[in-house]
TILUM-772131 format. One record per residue (C-alpha): z, x, y; residue in one letter; residue number from 1. Coordinates in Angstrom, 1 decimal. Example, Ala and Ser with C-alpha at 12.3 -4.5 7.8 and 13.67 -1.06 7.14 Angstrom:
2
PT     up   east  north aa   i
PT    7.8   12.3   -4.5  A   1
PT    7.1   13.7   -1.1  S   2
This chain:
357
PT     up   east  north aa   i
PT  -12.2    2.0   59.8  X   1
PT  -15.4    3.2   58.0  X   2
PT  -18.5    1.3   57.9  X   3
PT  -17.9    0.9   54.0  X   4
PT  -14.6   -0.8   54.7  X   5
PT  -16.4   -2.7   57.2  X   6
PT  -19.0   -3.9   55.0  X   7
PT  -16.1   -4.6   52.2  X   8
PT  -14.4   -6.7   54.7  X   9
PT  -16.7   -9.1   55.4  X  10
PT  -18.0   -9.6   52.1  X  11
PT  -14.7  -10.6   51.6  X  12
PT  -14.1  -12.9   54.3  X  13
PT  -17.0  -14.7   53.2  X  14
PT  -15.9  -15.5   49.9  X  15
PT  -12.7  -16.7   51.1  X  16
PT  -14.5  -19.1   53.2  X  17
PT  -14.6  -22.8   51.7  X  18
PT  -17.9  -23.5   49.9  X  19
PT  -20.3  -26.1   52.4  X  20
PT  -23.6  -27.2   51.3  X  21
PT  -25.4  -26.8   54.8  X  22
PT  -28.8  -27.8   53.3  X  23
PT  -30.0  -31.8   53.7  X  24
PT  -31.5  -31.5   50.5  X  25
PT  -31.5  -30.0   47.5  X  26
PT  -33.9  -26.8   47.2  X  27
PT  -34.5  -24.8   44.0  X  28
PT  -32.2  -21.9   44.8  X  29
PT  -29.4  -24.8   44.1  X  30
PT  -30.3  -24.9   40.3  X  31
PT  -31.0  -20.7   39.9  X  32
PT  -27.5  -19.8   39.2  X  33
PT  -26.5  -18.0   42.2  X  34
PT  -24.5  -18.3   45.5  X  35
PT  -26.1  -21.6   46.1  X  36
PT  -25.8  -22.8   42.2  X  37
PT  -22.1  -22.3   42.6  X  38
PT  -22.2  -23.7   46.3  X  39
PT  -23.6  -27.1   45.0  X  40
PT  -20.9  -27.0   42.2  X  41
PT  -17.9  -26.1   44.3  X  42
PT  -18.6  -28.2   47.2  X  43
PT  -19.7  -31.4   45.4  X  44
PT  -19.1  -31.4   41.6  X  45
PT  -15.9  -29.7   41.5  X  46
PT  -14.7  -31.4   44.7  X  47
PT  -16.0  -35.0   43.0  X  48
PT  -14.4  -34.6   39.9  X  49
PT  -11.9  -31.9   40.2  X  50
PT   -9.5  -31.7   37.0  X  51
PT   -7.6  -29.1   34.9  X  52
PT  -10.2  -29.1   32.2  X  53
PT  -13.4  -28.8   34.6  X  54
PT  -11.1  -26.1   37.5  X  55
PT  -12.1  -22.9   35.7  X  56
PT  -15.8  -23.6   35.8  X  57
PT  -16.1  -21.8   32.1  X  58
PT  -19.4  -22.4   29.9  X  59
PT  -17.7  -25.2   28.2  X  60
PT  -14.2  -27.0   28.1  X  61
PT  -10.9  -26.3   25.8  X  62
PT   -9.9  -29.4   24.2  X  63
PT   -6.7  -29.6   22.0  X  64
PT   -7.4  -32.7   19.3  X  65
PT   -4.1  -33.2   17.5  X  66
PT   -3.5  -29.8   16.1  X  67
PT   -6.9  -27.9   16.2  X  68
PT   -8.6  -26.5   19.4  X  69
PT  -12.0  -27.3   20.4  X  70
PT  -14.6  -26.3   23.0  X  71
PT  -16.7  -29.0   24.5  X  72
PT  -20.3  -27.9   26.3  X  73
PT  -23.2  -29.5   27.8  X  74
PT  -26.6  -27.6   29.0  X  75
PT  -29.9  -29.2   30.3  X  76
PT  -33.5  -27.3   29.6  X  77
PT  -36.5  -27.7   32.1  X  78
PT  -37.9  -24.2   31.5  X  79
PT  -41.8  -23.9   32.6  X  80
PT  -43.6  -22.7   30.4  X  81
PT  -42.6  -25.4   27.1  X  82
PT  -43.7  -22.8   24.9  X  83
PT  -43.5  -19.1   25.4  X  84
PT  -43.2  -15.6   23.6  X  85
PT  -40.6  -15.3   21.2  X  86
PT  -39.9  -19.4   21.6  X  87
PT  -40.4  -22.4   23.5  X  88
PT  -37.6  -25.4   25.1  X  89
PT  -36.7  -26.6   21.3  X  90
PT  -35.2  -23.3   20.5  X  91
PT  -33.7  -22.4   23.4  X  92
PT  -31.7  -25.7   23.8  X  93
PT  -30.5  -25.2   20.4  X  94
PT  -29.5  -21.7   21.4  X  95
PT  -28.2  -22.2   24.7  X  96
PT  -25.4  -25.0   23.7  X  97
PT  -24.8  -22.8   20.8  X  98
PT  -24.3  -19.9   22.8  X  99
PT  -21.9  -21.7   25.2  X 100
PT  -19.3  -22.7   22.3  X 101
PT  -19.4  -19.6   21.2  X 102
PT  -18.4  -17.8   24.9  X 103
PT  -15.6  -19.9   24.9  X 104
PT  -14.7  -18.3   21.1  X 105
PT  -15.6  -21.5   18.9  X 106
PT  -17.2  -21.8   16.0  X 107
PT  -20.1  -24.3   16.8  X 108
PT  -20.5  -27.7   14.9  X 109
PT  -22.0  -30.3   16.1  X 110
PT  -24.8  -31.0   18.8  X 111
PT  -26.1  -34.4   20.6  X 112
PT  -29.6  -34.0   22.3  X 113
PT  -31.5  -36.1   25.1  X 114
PT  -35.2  -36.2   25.8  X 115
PT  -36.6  -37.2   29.1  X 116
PT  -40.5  -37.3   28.3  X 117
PT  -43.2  -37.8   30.3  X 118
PT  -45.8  -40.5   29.9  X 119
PT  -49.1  -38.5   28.1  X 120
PT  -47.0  -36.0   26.9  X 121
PT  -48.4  -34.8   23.2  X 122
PT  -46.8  -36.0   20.9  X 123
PT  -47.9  -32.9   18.5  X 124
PT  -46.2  -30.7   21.0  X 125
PT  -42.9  -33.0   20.5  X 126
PT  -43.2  -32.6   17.2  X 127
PT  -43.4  -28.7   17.7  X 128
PT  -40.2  -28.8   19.8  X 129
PT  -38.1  -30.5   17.3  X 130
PT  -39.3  -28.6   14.3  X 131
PT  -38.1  -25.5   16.7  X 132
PT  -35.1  -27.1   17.6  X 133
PT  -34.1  -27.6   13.8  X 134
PT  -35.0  -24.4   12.3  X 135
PT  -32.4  -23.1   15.0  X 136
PT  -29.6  -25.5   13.9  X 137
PT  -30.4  -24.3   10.7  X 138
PT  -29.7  -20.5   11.4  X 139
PT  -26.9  -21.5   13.4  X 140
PT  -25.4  -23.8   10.8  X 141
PT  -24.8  -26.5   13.4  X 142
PT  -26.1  -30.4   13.2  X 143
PT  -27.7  -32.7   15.8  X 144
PT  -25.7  -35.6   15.0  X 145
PT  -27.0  -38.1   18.4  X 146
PT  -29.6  -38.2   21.2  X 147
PT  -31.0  -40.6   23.4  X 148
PT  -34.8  -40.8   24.8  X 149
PT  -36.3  -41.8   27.8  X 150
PT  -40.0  -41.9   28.9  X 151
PT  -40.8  -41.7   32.8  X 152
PT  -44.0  -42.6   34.3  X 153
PT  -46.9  -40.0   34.3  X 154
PT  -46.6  -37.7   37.1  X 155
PT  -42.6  -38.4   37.4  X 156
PT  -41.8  -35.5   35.0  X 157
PT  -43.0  -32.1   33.7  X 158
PT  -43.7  -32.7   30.3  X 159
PT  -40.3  -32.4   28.6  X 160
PT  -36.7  -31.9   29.6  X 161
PT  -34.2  -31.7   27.1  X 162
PT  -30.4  -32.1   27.6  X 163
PT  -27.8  -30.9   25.0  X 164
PT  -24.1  -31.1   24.2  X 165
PT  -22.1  -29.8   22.0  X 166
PT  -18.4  -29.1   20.0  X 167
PT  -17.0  -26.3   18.1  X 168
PT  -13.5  -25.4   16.5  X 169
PT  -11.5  -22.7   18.3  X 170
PT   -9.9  -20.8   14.6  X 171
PT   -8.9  -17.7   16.6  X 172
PT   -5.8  -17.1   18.2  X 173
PT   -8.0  -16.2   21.1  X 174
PT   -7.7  -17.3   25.3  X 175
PT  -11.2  -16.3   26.8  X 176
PT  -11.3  -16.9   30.4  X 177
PT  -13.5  -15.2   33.3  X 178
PT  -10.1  -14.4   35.0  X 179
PT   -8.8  -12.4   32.0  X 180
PT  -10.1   -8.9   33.0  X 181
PT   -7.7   -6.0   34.0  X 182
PT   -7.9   -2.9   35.3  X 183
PT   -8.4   -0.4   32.7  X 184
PT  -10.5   -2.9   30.4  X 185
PT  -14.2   -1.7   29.2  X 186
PT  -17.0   -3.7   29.8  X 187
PT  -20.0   -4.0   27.3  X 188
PT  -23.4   -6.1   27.0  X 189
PT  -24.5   -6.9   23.8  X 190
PT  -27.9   -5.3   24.0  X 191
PT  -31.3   -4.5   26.6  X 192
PT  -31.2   -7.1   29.1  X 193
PT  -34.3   -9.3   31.4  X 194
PT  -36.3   -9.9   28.3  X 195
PT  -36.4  -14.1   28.2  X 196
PT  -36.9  -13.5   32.1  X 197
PT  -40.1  -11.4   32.0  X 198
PT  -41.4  -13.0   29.1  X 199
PT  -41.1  -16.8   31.4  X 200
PT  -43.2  -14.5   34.2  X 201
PT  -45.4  -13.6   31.8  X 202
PT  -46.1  -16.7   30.1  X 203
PT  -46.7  -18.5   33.4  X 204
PT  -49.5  -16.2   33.9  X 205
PT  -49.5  -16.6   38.0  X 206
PT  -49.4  -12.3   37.7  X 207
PT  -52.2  -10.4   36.4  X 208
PT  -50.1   -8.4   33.8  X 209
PT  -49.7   -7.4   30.2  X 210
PT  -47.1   -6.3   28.2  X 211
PT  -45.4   -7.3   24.4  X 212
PT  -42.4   -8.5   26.2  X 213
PT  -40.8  -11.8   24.1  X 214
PT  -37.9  -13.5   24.9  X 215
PT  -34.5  -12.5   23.4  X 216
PT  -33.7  -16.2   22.7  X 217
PT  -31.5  -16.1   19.8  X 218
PT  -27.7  -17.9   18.2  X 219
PT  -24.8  -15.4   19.4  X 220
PT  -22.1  -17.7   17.7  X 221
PT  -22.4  -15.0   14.4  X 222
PT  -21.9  -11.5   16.5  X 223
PT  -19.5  -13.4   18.7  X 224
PT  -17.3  -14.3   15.8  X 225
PT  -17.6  -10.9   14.6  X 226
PT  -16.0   -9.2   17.4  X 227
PT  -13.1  -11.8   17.6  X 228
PT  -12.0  -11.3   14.1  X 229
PT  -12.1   -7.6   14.8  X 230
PT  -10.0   -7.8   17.8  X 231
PT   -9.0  -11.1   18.3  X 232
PT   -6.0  -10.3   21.2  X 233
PT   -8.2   -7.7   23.0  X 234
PT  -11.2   -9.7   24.1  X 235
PT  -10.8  -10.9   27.5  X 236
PT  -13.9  -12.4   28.5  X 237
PT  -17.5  -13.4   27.0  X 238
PT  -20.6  -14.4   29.5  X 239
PT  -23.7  -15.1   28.0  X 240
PT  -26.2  -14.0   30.3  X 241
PT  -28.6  -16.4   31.5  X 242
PT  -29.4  -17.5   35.2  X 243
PT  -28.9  -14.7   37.1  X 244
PT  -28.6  -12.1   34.4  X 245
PT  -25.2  -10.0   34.5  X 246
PT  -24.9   -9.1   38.0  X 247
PT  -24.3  -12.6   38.5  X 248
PT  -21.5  -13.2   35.5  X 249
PT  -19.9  -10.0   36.1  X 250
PT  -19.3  -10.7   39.7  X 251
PT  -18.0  -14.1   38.2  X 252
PT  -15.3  -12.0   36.1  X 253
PT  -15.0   -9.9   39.6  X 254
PT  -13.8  -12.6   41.3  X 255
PT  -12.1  -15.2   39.0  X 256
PT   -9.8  -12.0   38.2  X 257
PT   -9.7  -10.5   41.5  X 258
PT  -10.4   -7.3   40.0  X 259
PT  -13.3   -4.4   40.9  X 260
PT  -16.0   -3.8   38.1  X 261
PT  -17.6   -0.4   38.3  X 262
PT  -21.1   -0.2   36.5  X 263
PT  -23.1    2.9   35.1  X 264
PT  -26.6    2.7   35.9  X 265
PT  -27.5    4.7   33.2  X 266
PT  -25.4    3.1   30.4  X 267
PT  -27.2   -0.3   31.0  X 268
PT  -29.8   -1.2   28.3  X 269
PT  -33.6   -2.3   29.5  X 270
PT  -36.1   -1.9   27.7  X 271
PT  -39.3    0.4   29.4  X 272
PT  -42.0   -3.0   29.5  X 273
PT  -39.5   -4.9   31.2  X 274
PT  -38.2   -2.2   33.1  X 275
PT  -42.1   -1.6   34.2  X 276
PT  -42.5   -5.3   34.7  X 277
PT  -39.9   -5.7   37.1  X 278
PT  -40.7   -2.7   39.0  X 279
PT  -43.8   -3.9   39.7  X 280
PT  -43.0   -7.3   40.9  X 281
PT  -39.8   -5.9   42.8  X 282
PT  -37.0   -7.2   40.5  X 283
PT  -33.5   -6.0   39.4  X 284
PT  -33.1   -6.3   35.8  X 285
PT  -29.4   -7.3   36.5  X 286
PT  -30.4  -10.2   38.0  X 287
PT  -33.2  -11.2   35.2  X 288
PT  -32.3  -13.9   32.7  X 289
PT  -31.5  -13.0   29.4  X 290
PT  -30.8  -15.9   26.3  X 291
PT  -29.7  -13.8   23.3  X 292
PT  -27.4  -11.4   25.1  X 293
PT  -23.8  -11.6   26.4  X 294
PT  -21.1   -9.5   28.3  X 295
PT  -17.8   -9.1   26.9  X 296
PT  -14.5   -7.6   28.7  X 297
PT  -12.5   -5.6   26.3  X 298
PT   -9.2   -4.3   26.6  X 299
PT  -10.3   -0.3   27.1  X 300
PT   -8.2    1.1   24.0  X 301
PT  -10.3   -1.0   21.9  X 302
PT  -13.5   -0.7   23.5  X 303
PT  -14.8    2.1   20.7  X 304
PT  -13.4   -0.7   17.9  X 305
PT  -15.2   -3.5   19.5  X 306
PT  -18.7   -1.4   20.2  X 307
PT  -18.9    0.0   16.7  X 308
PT  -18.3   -4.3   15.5  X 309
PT  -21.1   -5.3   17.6  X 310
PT  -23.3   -2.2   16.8  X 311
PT  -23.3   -3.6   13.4  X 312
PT  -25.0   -6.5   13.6  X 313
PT  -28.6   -7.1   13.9  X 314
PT  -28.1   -8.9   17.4  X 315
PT  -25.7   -5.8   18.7  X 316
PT  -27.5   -2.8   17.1  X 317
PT  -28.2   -1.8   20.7  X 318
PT  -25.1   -2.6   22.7  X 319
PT  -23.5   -0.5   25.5  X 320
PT  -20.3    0.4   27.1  X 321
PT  -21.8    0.1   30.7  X 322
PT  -18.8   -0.3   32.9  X 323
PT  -14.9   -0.3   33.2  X 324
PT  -12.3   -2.7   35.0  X 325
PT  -10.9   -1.5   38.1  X 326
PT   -8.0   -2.8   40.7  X 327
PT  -10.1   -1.7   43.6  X 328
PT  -11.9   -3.1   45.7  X 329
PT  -10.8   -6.5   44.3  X 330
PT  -13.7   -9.0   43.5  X 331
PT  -16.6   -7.0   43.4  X 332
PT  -19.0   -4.7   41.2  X 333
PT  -20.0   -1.4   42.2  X 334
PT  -23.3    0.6   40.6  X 335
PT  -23.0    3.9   40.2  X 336
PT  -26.3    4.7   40.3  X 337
PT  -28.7    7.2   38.2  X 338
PT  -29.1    9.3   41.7  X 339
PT  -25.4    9.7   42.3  X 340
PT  -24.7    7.1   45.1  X 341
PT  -23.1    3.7   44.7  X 342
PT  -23.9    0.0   46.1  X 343
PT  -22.7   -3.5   46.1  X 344
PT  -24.1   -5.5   42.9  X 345
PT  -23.7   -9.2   44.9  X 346
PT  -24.7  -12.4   43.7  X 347
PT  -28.2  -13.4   45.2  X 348
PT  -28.3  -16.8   46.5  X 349
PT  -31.3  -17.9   44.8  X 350
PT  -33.4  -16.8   41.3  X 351
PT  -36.5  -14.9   42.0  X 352
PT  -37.6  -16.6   38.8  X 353
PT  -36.8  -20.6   38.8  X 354
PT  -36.8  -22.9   36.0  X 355
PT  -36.7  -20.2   33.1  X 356
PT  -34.6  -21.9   30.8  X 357
């Protein structure tokens, strides 16, 4: 057996092995969208409330209500700094719930949102978050119909959290699933990647570095709906990529489908600052968050149909074909890198960036 095999074997017993949360306590890595996210979410949310509904671990539930279909989502914002190039928490709860109905191909309508603030915090910065948070309902034609509010003692928070849910009508014909993709699909991200990420790094200023990165933070409901009344039967899959960037929901596609995904370094969008940015503090932009960009899984004869769709809208000008669906080996991406070689894109178990949205 060759040492390739032997690696491929192994990485798969591992993720056959049932999910145990070994830690005592809970670290940060456990909220960073990787192994350990899904670890903590296996092993005690899933096994805690385990239903038909919550099994597929999607970015929101399908709900049937009489005869319509509707997708039901729930997010919660702690991202450090509040405010931050190119948006700040208001927005980007807005966006984020938004951008969840509309993975799961709905047509967003209506959002509840819940502030945990802490005692001394400004009330002209709340004021700035929820003017931020309705001028992005506005653009995404959605309401914030309910809320609740609760104050904690100074000390006992971090300013502001914000938690948001949200409902949308499914009027496509459309089943969107990570366990959809087949071999011979195309796969295709919606334009550069690691933008929010490096702006958060920047923002936080702990690095002594410039550069006019700002987050990508934007309503995908529009482009999304788009592409599914283009080809409506022929979209497999949609991921918005946040924790963990698209390694992370790729490999989530990987393995829900038990199908390989081979990606072409050189088709994947990054933009040179962030590029730059990350190779200077030793990141993978696959890994870095993004919050206005998503990864779709096409059927491959329409992947041309469904490029040139999202190629004409503002938010998909830039979007790229980077990979295709494969049978082999099942439940993992592969890179095919700029120098020739290939290597194991896995999920890491952490976030080198925490708390970045």
């Amino acid at each position: 057996m060759s040492r390739e095999q032997q690696v491929l074997d192994r990485i798969e017993r591992v993720r056959r092995r049932k999910p145990v949360v070994r830690e005592e306590r809970i670290t940060l890595a456990h909220g960073a969208g990787g192994k350990a996210t899904h670890t903590l979410i296996e092993a005690v949310f899933l096994e805690a409330f385990r239903n038909p509904l919550l099994a597929p671990l999607d970015d929101g539930a399908i709900l049937r209500l009489e005869d319509a279909r509707a997708a039901f989502t729930t997010d919660s914002f702690v991202v450090s700094p509040l405010f931050f190039p190119g948006g700040d928490i208001g927005d980007l709860a807005v966006n984020g719930t938004v951008n969840d109905l509309a993975m799961c191909g709905a047509r967003p309508c209506h959002l509840s949102a819940g502030f945990i603030l802490e005692e001394g915090f400004p009330v002209a910065d709340l004021r700035r978050v929820t003017a931020s948070m309705a001028a992005a309902a506005a653009a995404a034609e959605v309401t914030i119909v309910t809320g609740d509010t609760k104050v904690v003692p100074r000390g006992k928070g971090d300013g502001c959290y914000i938690t948001t849910a949200g409902v949308g009508l499914i009027e496509q014909p459309v089943t969107l699933t990570a366990a959809g993709a087949r071999p011979g699909d195309a796969v295709i991200v919606s334009g550069p990647i690691g933008a929010h990420g490096a702006a958060i790094m920047l923002a936080r200023g702990d690095f002594d570095i410039e550069a006019p990165i700002t987050s990508d933070t934007a309503s995908l409901h529009g482009i999304v709906a788009d592409l599914l009344r283009a080809i409506p039967q022929h979209v497999r899959t949609l991921r918005d990529a946040t924790r963990g960037g698209i390694a992370t929901v790729i490999n989530e596609v990987a393995v829900a489908s038990e199908v390989a995904v081979v990606l072409q370094e050189e088709k994947i969008p990054v933009r040179p600052e962030v590029t730059g940015v990350c190779e200077l503090l030793g990141l993978d932009p696959l890994y870095v968050a993004c919050e206005g960009r998503f990864v779709t899984v096409v059927d491959g004869e329409h992947a041309a149909q469904a490029l040139d769709t999202l190629r004409g809208h503002p938010l998909g000008s830039e979007a790229e074909i980077i990979g295709t669906v494969a049978d082999d080996p099942p439940g993992l991406v592969l890179l095919r890198t700029t120098f020739g070689g290939t290597r194991v894109v896995d999920v890491l178990v952490g976030d080198p960036l925490p708390r970045i949205c």
